[in-house]
VOFI-937381 format. One record per residue: x, y, z of N, C-alpha, C, O in turn; residue number from 0; residue in one letter. Coordinates in Angstrom, 1 decimal. Each point is the difference from the previous one (the first is absolute). Example, Ala and Ser with C-alpha at 12.3 -4.5 7.8 and 13.67 -1.06 7.14 Angstrom:
residues 2
n.X: 13.2, n.Y: -5.7, n.Z: 7.8, ca.X: -0.9, ca.Y: 1.2, ca.Z: 0.0, c.X: 0.9, c.Y: 1.2, c.Z: 0.0, o.X: 1.0, o.Y: 0.0, o.Z: 0.7, nr: 0, rest: a
n.X: -1.4, n.Y: 1.1, n.Z: -1.4, ca.X: 0.9, ca.Y: 1.1, ca.Z: 0.0, c.X: -0.8, c.Y: 1.1, c.Z: 0.8, o.X: 0.5, o.Y: 1.1, o.Z: 0.1, nr: 1, rest: s
end
This chain:
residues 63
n.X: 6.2, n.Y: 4.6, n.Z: 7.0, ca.X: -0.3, ca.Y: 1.1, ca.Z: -0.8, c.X: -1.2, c.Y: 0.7, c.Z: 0.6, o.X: -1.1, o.Y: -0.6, o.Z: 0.3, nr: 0, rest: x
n.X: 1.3, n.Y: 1.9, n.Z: -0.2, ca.X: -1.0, ca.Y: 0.3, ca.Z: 0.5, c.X: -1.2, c.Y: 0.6, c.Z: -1.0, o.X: 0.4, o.Y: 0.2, o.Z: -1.2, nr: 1, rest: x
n.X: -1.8, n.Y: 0.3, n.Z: 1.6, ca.X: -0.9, ca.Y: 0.5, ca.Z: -0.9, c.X: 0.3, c.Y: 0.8, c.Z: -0.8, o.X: -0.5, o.Y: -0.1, o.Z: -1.1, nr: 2, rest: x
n.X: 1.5, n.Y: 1.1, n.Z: 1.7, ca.X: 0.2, ca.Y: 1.4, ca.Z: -1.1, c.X: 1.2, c.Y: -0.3, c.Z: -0.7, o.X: 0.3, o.Y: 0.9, o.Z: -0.8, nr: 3, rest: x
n.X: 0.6, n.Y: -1.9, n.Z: 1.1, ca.X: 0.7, ca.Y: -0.5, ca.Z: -1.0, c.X: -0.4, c.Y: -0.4, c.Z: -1.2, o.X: 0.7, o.Y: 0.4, o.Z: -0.9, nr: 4, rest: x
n.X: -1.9, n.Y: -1.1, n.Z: 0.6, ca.X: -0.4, ca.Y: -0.6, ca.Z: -0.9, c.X: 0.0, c.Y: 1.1, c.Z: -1.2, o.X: -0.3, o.Y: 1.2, o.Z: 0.3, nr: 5, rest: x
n.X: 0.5, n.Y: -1.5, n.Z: -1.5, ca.X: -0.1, ca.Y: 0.8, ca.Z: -1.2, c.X: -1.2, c.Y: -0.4, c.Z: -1.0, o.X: -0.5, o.Y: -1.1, o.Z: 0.1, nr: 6, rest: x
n.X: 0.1, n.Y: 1.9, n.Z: -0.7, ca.X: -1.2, ca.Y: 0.1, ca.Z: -1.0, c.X: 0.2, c.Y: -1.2, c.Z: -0.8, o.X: -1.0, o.Y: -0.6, o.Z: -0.2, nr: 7, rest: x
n.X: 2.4, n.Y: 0.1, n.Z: -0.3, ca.X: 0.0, ca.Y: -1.2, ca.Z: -1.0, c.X: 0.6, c.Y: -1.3, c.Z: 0.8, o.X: 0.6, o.Y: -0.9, o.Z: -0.5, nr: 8, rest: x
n.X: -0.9, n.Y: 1.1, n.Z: 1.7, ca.X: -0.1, ca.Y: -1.9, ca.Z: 0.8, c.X: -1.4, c.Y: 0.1, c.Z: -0.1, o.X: -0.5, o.Y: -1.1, o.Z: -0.2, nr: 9, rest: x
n.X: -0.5, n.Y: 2.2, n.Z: 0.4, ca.X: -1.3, ca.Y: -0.2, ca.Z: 0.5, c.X: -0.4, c.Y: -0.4, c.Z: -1.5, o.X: -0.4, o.Y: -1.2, o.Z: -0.1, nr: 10, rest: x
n.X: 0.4, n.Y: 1.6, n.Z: -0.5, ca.X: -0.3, ca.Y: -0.4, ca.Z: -1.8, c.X: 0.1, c.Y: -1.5, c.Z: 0.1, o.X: -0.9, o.Y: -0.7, o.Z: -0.3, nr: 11, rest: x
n.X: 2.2, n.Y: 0.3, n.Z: 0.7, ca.X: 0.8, ca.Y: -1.3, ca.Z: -0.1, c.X: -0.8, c.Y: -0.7, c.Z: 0.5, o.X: -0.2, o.Y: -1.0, o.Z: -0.6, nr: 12, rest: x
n.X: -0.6, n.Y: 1.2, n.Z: 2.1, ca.X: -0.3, ca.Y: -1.1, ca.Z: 0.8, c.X: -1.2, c.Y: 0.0, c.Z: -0.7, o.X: -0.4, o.Y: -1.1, o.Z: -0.4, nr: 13, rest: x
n.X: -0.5, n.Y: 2.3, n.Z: 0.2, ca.X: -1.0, ca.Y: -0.3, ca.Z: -0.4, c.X: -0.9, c.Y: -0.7, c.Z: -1.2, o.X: -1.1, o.Y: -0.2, o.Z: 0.0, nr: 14, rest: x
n.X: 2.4, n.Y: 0.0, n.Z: -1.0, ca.X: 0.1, ca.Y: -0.5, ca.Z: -1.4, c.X: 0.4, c.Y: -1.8, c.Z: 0.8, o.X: -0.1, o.Y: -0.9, o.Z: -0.8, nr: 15, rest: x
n.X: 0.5, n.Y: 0.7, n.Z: 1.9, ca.X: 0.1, ca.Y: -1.2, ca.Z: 0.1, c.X: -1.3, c.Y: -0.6, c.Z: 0.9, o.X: -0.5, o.Y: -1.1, o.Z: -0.2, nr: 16, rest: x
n.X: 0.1, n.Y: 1.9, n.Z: 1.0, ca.X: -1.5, ca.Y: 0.1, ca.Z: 0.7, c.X: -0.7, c.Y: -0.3, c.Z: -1.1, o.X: 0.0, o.Y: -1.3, o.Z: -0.2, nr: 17, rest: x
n.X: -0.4, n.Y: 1.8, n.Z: -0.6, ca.X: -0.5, ca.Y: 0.0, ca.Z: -1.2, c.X: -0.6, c.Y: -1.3, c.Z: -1.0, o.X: -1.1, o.Y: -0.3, o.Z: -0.4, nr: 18, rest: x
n.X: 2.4, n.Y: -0.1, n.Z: 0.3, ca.X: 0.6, ca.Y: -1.4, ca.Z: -0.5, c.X: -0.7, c.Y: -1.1, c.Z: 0.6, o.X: -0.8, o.Y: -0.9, o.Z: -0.5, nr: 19, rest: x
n.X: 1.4, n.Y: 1.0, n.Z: 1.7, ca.X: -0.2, ca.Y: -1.2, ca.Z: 1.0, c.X: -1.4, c.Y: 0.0, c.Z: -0.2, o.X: -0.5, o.Y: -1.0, o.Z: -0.5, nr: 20, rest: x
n.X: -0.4, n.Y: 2.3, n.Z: 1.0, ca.X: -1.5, ca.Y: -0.2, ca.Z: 0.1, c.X: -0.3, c.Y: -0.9, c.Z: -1.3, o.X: -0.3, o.Y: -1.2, o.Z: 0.0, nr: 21, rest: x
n.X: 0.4, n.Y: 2.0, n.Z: -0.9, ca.X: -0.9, ca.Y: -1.1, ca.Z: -1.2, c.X: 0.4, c.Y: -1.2, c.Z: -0.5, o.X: -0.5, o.Y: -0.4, o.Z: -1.0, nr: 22, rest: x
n.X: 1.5, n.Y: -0.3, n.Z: 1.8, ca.X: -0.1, ca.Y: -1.3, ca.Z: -0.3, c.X: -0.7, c.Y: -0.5, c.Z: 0.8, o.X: -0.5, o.Y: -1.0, o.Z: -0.4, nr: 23, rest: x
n.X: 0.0, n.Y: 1.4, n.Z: 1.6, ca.X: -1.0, ca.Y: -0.8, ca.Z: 0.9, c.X: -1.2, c.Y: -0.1, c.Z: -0.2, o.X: -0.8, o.Y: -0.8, o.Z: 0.5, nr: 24, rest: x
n.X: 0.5, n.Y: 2.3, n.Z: -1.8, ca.X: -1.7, ca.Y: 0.3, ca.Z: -0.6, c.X: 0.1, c.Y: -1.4, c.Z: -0.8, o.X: -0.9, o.Y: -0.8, o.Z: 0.1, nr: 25, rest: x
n.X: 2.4, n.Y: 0.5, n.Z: -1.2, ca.X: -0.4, ca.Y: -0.9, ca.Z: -1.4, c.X: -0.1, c.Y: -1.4, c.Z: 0.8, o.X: 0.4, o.Y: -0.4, o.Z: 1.1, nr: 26, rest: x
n.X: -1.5, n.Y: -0.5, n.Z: -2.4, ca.X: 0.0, ca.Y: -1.5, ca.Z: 0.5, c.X: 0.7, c.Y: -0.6, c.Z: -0.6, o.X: -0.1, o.Y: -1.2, o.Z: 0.2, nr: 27, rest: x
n.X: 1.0, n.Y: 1.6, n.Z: -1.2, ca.X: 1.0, ca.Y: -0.7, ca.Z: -1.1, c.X: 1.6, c.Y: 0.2, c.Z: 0.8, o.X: 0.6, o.Y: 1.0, o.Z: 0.1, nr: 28, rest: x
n.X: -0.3, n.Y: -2.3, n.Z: 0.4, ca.X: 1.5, ca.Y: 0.2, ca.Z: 0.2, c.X: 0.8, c.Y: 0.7, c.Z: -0.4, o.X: 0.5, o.Y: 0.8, o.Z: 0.7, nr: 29, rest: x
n.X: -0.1, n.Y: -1.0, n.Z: -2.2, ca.X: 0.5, ca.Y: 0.6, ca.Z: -1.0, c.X: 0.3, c.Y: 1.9, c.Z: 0.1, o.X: 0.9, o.Y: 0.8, o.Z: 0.0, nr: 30, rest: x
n.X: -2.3, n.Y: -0.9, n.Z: 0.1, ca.X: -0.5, ca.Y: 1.6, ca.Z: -0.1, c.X: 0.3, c.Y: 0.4, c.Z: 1.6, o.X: 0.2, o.Y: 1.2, o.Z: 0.2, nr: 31, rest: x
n.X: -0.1, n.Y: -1.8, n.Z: 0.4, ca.X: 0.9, ca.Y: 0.5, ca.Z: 1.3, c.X: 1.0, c.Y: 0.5, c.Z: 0.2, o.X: 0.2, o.Y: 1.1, o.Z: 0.4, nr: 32, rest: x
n.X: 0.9, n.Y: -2.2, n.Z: -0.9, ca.X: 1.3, ca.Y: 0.1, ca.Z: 0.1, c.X: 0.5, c.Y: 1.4, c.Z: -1.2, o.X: 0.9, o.Y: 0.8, o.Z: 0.2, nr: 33, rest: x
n.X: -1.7, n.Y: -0.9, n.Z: -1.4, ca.X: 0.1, ca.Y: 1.2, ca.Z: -0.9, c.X: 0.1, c.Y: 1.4, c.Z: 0.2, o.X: 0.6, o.Y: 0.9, o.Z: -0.5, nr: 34, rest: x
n.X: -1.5, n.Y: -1.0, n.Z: 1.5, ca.X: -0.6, ca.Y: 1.2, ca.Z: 0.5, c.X: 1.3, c.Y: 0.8, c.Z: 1.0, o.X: 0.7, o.Y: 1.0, o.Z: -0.1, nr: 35, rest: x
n.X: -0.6, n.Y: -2.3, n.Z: 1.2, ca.X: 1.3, ca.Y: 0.6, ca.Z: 0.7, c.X: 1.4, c.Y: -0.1, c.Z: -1.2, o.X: 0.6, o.Y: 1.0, o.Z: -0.3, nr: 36, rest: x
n.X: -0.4, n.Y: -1.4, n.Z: 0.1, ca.X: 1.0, ca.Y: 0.0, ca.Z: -1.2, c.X: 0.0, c.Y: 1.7, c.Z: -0.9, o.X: 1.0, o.Y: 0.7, o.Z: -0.3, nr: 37, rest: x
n.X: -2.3, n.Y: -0.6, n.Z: 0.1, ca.X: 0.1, ca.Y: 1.6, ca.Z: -0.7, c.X: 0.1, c.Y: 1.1, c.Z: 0.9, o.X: 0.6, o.Y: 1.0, o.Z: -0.3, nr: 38, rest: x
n.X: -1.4, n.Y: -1.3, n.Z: 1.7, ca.X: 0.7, ca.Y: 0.7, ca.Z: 1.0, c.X: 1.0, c.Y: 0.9, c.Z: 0.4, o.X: 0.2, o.Y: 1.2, o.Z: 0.2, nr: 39, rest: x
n.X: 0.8, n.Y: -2.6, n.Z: 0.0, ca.X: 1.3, ca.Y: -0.4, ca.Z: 0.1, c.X: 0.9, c.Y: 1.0, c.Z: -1.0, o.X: 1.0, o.Y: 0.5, o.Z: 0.4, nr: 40, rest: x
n.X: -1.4, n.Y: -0.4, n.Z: -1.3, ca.X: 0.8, ca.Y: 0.4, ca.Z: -1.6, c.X: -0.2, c.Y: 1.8, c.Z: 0.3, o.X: 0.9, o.Y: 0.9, o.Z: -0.1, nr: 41, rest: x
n.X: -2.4, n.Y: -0.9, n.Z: 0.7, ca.X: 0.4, ca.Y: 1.9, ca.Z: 0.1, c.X: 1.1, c.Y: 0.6, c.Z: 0.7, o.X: 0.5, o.Y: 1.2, o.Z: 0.1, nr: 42, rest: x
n.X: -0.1, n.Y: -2.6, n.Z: 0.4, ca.X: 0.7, ca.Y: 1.0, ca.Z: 1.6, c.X: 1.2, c.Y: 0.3, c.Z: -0.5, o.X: 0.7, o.Y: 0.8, o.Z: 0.6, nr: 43, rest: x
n.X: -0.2, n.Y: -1.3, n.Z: -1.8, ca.X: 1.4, ca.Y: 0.1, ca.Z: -0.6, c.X: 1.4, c.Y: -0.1, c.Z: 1.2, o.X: 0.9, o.Y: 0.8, o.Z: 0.5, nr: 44, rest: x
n.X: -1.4, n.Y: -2.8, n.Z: -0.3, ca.X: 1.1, ca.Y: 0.0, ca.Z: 1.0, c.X: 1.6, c.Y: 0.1, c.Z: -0.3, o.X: 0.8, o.Y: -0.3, o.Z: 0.8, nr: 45, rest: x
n.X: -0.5, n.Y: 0.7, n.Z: -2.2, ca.X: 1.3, ca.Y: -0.4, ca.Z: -0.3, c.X: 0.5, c.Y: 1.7, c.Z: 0.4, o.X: 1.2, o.Y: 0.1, o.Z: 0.2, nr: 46, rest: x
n.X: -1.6, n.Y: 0.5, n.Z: -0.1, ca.X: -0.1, ca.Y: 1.4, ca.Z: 0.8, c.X: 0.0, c.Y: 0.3, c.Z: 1.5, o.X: 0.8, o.Y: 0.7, o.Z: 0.6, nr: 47, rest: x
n.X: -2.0, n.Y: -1.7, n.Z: 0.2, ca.X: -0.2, ca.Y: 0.0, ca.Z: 1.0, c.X: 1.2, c.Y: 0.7, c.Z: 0.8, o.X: 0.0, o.Y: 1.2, o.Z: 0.2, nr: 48, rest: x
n.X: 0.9, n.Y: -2.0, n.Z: 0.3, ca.X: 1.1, ca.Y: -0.1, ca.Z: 1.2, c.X: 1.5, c.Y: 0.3, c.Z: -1.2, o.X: 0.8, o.Y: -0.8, o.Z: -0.4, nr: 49, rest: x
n.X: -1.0, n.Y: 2.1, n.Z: 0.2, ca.X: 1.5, ca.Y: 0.4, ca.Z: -0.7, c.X: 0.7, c.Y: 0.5, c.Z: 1.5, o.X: -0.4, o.Y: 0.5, o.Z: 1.0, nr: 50, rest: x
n.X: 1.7, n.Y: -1.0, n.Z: -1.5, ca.X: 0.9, ca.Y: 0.3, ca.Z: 1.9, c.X: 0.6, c.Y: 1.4, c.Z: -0.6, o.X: 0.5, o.Y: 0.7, o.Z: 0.9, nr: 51, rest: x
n.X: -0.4, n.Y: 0.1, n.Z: -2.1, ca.X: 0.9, ca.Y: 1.0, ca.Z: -0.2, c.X: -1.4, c.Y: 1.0, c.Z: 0.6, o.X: 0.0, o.Y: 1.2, o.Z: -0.4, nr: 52, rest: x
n.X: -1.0, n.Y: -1.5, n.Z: 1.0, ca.X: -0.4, ca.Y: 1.5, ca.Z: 0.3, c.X: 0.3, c.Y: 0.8, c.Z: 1.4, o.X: -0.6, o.Y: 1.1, o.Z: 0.3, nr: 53, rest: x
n.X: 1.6, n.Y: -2.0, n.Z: 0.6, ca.X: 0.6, ca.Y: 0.7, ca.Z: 0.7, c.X: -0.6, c.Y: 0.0, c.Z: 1.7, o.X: 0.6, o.Y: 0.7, o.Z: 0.9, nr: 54, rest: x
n.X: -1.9, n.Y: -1.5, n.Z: -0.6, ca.X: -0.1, ca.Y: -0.4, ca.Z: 1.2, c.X: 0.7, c.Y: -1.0, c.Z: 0.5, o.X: 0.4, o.Y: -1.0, o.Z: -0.7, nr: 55, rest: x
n.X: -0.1, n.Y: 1.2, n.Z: 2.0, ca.X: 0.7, ca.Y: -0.7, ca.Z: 0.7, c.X: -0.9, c.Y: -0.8, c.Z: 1.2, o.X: -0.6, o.Y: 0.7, o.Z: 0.9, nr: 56, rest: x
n.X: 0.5, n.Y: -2.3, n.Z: -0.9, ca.X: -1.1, ca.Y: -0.6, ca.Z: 0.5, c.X: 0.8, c.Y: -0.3, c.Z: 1.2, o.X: -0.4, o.Y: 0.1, o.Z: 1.2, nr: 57, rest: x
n.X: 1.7, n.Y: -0.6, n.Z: -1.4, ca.X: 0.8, ca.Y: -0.5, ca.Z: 1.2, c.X: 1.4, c.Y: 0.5, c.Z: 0.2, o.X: 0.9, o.Y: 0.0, o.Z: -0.8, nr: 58, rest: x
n.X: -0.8, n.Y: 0.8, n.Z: 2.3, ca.X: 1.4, ca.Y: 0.4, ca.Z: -0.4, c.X: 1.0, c.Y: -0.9, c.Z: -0.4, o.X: -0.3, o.Y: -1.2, o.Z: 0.3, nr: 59, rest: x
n.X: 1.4, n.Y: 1.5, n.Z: -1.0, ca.X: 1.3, ca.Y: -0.8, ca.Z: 0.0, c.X: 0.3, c.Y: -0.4, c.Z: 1.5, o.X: -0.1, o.Y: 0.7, o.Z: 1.1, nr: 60, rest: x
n.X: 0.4, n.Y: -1.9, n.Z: -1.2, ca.X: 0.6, ca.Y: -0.4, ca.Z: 1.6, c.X: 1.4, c.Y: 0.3, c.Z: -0.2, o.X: 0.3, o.Y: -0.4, o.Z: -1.1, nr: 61, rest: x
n.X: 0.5, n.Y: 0.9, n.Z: 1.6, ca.X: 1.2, ca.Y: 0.2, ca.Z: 0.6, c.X: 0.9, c.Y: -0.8, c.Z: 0.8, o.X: 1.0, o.Y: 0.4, o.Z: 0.5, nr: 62, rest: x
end
């Protein structure tokens, strides 16, 4: 993928997981770690993520 491929809502995406990840490393409560990436996780609305009906094509059909 190149740079100017990228779209305004992966960079959202990565950054809400950048995000994430950081402040479990600030907390000293286990708990409050895993929570943290967990609520992360939840913005990115993976049940959305990778819908196949929007019509890119990643691999041609082999023939």
């Amino acid at each position: 993928m190149d740079v100017e491929d990228v779209s305004d809502e992966e960079i959202v995406n990565a950054l809400a997981v950048a995000q994430a990840l950081g402040k479990s490393s600030e907390t000293t409560n286990l708990e409050t770690k895993y929570d943290d990436i967990a609520e992360g996780l939840k913005e990115l609305d993976m049940d959305n993520y990778d819908n196949e009906d929007d019509g890119i094509l990643i691999l041609p059909p082999l023939i």
